[in-house]
C-alpha positions in Angstrom: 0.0 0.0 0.0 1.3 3.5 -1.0 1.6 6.1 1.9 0.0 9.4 1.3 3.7 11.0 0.6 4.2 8.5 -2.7 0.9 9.5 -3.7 0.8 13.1 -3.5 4.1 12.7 -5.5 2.4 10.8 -8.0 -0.8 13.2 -8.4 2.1 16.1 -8.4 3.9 15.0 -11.3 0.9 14.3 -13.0 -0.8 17.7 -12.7 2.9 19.3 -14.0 2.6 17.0 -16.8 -1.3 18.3 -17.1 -0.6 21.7 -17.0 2.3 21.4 -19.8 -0.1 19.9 -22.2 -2.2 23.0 -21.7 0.3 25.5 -22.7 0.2 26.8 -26.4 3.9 25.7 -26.8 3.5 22.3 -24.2 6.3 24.6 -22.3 6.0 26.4 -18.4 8.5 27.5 -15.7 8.3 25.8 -12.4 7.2 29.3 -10.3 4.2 29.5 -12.5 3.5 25.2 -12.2 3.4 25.8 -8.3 0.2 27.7 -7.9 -1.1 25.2 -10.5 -0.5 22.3 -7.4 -1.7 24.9 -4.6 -5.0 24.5 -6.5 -5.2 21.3 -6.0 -4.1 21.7 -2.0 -0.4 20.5 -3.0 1.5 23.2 -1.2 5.3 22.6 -1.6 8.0 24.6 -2.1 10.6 24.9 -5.2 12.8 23.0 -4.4 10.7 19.9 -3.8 9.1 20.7 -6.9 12.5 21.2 -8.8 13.1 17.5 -7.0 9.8 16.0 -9.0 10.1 18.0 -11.8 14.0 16.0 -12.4 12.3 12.7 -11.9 10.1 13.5 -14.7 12.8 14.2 -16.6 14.5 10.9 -15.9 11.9 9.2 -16.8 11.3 10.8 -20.5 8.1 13.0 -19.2 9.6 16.3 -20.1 12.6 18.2 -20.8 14.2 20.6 -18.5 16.4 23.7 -18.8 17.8 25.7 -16.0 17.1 29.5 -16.1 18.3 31.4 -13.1 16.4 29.8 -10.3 13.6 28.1 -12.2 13.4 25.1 -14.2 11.6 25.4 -17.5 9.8 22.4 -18.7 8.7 21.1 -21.7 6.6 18.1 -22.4 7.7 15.4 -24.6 6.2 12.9 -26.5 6.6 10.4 -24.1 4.5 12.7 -20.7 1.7 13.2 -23.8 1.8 9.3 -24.3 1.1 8.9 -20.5 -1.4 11.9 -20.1 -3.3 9.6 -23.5 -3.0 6.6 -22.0 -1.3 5.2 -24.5 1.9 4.5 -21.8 1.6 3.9 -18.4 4.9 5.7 -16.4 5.1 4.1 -13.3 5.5 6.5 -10.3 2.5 9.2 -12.2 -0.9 8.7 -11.6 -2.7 7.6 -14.5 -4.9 10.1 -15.9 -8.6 9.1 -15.9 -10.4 7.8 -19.0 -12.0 10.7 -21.0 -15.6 11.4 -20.0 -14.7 9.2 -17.5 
């Protein structure tokens, strides 16, 4: 059984990898992703977002680029597999089923 930690992680990187795929350009800075979690009452600070937003990096989900203090992040073919259930990335929550 997960403990709550693993699982806000994994609804965390999740919502990053949601809120990428809603930019015009699939591209977003970490300081404007963190309201984006507060919304849905993640409240973390950079750097433990900077900490998920590397994992998801490792694991193909997006790109990162380092600029100044912030991370900018940019999805990749293999976070909008996962986010259309094509893939399954362990360690994400799976996106629910359209209409579902």
């Amino acid at each position: 059984m997960k403990d709550m930690a693993q699982l806000m992680r994994e609804q965390s990187r999740l919502i990053v990898l949601k809120t990428l795929a809603q930019q015009t350009d699939e591209t977003l800075n970490s300081d404007l992703i963190l309201p984006e979690l507060t919304r849905f009452g993640i409240r973390r600070d950079r750097a433990w977002l900077h900490q998920e937003m590397r994992w998801l990096q490792t694991m193909g989900a997006l790109t990162l680029i380092e600029a100044g203090s912030v991370l900018v992040a940019t999805l990749t073919e293999t976070g909008r597999q996962h986010l259309d259930r094509v893939i399954a990335i362990e360690g994400i929550q799976r996106p629910s089923r359209p209409g579902g």
